[in-house]
N, C-alpha and C positions, 0 to 999 in steps of 0.2 A: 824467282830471284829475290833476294833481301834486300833490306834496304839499304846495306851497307854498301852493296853492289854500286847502287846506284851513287853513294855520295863518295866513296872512289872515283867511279868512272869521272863524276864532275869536277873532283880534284886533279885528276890527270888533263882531264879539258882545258880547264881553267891555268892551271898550272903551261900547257904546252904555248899558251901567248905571252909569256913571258919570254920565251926562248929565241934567239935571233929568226928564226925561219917564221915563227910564231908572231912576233912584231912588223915582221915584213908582210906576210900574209894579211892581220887583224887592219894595218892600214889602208889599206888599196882596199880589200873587201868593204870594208867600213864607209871609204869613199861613193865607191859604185853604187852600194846599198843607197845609200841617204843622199844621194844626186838623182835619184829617181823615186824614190819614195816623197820627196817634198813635203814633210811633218810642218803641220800647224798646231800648235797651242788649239785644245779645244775639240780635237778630232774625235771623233769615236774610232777607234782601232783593234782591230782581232788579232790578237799574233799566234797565228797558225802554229804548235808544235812546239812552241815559247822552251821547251827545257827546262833548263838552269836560269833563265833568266839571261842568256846574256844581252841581249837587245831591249830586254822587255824594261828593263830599268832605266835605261835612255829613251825609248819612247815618253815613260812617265815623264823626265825629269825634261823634256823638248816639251812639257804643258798638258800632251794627250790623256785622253780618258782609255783606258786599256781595258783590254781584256784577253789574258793569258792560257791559252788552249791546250791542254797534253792528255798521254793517257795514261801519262804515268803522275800520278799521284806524289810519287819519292821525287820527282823532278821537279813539280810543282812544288814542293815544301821547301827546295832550295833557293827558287825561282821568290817564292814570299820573303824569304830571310832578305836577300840582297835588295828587296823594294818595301822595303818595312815603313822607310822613308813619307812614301805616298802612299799611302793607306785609304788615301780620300780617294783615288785616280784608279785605284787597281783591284781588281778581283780574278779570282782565278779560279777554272771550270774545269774539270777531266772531262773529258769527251775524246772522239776519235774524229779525225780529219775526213775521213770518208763519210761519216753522217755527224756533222756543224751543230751542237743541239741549239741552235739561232735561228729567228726568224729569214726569210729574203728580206731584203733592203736592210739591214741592220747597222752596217758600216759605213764610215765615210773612208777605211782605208783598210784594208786587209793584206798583214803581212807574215811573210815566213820565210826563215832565213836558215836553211840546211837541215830543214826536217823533211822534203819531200824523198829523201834518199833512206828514209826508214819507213815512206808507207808502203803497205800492203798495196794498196790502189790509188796509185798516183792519178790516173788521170779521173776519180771520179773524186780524189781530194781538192782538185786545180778547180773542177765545175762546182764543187760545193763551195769554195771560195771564193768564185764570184757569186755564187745563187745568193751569199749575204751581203754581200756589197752593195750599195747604195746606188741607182743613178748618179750620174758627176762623180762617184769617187773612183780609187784605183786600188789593184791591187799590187804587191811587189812581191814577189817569189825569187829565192836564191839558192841556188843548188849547185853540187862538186861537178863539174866536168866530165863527161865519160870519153871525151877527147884528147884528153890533156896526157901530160907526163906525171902527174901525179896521183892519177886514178888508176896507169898501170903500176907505180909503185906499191899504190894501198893494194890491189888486188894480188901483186905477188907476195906481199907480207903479212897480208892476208893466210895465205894460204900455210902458214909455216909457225902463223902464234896467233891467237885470240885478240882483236883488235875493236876497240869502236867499228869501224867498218867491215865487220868481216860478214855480216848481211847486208851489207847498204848496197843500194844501186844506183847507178852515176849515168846522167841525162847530159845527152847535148841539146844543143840552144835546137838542134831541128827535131828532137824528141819531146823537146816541149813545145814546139810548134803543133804539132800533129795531136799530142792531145788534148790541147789548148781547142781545136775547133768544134766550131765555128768561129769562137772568139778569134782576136787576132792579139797581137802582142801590139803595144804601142811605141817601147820603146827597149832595149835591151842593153848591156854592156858585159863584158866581158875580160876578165883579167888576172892577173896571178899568172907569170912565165917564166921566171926563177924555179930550173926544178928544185926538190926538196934535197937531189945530192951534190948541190951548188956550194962551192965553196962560200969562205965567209967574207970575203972580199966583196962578192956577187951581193950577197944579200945583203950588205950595208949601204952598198952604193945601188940600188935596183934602179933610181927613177928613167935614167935614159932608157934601160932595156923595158923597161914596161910601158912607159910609152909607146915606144915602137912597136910592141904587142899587140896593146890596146887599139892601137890606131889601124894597124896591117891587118894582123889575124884575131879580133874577139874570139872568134867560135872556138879557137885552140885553146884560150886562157882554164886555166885550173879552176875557176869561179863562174860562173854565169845568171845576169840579174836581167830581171824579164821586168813590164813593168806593162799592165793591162787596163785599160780605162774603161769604166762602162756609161 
């Protein structure tokens, strides 16, 4: 692939949370994420699969000392532009998920937000990311749903045009339980219940119905955040 591939595909990324379904989605994700992640100024932090940068830049600018993980290189140079900012806070390493080129103990927080749905080996990416985690820290991992209603819509339009997702694979909260162990999860959340062919009524007003979501049925929600202490 070229590199142009790559900095389309982030424009369409990027470009798609602008969009009402996009803004309804980015908020509640955003929430879950960072109510279990609990960032301190000061951290040391791994972001698992970092991309384009989209978390990695708010990590920096919450205080953390980061350090941004991909194997793509062209993802990584998009990821540097958007934290050009913290220059002092941020460095960025290609490496592959599956083998962390980091010591054990390395982190006081290890995170990754919708890149386990592109590894090869998810569950031996889940145990390399805690094998660098520190005693006392945590790690927080977020991944698409493979329950939801919007994992069978990517999988059928999938099947019909070239899409981000059209090799990704979608985890439920008990698929990552099981390759989580022995570890356990500590604490989890789950959300996104607006399917994506929701009128636009729906997705400006979401809070009642996603409450009720989040509180009934997490395992169903279209997002799922795991959060592992060691």
């Amino acid at each position: 692939m070229n590199g142009n591939y790559f900095y389309e595909l982030a424009a369409k990324y990027d470009a798609w949370f602008t969009t009402p379904h996009g803004r309804y989605v980015q908020h509640y994700e955003h929430e879950m994420i960072m109510d279990l992640a609990d960032i301190k100024a000061d951290m040391d932090v791994a972001d698992v699969g970092c991309g384009t940068g989209l978390y990695t830049e708010e990590l920096c600018r919450l205080g953390a000392k980061v350090v941004g993980i991909d194997i793509s290189p062209e993802m990584l140079e998009i990821a540097a532009k958007k934290t050009m900012l913290y220059q002092d806070q941020i460095k960025f390493v290609v490496g592959d998920a599956a083998s962390i080129p980091f010591y054990d103990n390395s982190f006081d927080l290890v995170f990754s937000v919708t890149a386990m749905e592109f590894f090869q080996k998810p569950k031996q990416c889940l145990h390399e990311m805690y094998r660098i985690l520190r005693p006392g820290g945590h790690m927080v991992v977020a991944t698409l749903n493979s329950l939801s209603l919007w994992s069978m819509q990517r999988r059928i339009k999938s099947l019909f045009t070239k899409t981000i997702f059209s090799h990704a694979h979608f985890y439920s909260i008990y698929d990552i339980s099981n390759m989580l162990k022995p570890h356990k999860i500590t604490a989890w959340r789950g959300g996104i219940f607006i399917p994506p062919f929701a009128p636009k009524l729906a997705i400006n007003n979401p809070e009642l119905f996603e409450r009720i979501g989040q509180k009934l049925v997490p395992q169903l929600g279209a997002f799922v955040v795991v959060r592992i202490d060691k």
